[in-house]
C-alpha positions in Angstrom: 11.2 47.8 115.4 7.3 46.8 114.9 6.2 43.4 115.1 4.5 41.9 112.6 2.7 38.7 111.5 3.0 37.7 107.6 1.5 34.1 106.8 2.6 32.7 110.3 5.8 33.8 110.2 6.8 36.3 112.7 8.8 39.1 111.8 10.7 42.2 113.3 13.2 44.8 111.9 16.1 45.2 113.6 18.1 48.7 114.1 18.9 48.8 110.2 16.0 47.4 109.0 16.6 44.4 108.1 14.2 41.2 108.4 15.2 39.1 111.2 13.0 36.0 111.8 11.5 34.7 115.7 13.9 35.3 118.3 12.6 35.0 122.4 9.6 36.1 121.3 6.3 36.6 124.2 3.4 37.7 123.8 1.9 40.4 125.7 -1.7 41.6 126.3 -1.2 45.8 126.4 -4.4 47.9 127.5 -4.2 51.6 128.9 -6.3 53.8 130.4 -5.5 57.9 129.2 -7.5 60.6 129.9 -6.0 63.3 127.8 -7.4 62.8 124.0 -4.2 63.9 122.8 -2.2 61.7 125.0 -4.6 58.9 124.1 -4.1 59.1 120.3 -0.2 59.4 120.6 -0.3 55.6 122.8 -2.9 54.3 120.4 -0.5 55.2 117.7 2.7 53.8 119.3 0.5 50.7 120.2 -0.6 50.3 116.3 3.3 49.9 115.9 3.8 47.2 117.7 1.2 44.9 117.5 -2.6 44.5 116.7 -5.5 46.7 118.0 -8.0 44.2 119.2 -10.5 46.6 121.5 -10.6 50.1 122.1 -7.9 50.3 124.3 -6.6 47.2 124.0 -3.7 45.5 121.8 -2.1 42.3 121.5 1.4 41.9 121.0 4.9 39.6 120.3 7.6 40.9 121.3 11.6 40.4 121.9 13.2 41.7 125.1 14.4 44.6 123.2 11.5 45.9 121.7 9.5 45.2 124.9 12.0 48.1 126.3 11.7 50.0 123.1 7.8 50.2 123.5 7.9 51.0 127.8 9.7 53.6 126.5 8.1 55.5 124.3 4.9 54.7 126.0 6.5 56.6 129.2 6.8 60.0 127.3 3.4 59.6 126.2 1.3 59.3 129.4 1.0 61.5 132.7 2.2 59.0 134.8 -0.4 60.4 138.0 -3.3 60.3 135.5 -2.8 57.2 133.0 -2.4 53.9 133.5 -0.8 51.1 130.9 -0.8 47.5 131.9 1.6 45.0 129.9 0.8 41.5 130.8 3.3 38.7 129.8 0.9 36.1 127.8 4.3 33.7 127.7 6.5 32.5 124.7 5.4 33.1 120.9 5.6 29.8 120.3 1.7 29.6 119.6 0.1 32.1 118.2 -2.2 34.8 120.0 -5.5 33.1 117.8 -4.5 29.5 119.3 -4.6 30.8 122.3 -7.5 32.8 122.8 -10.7 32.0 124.2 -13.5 34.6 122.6 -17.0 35.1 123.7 -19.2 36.5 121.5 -18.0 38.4 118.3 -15.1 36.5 117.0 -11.9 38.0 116.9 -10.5 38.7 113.2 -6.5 39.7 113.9 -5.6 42.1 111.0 -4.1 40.8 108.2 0.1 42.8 107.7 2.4 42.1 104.8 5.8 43.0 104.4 6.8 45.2 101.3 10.5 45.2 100.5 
């Protein structure tokens, strides 16, 4: 149920797989803090899922209500919760895009290109 961005159209699959286009979609800054290696690769790789890596420990993401749950989910079985820490701030509605948004200083941010195969 990943995110993804194709040309400016946002995308998401829903429980069968199928394409469906934007619906109440936010966007959400997502940064952790994991002390265990292992437990730090397995949120890294159910980060990379749903949205884009943009620093080390840091992602962006556009998200629906559901897969918002999906991810707190997962992300709970991944992390001690007495010794990690993930913060999931609300960025507001995907009406704009993340890049129209953002304010860099410094190197430039370069959002990874992701196409769809079908």
């Amino acid at each position: 149920m990943a995110a993804r961005r194709c040309a400016g159209v946002h995308w998401h699959h829903d429980a069968v797989g199928l394409a469906v286009g934007n619906v109440q979609r936010r966007n959400y800054l997502v940064t952790y803090d994991v002390r265990d290696d292992r437990r730090r690769n397995a949120v890294f790789k159910t980060l990379n899922g749903f949205g884009d890596h943009a620093q080390y420990s840091v992602f962006f993401c556009e998200l629906n209500g559901r897969e918002l749950a999906v991810l707190r989910t997962q992300l709970r079985t991944h992390i001690n919760q007495s010794e990690d820490q993930v913060l999931i701030l609300d960025l507001g509605r995907g009406e704009m895009s993340l890049e129209e948004n953002l304010q860099v200083i410094g190197r430039g941010y370069d959002p990874p290109v992701r196409t769809i195969v079908i």
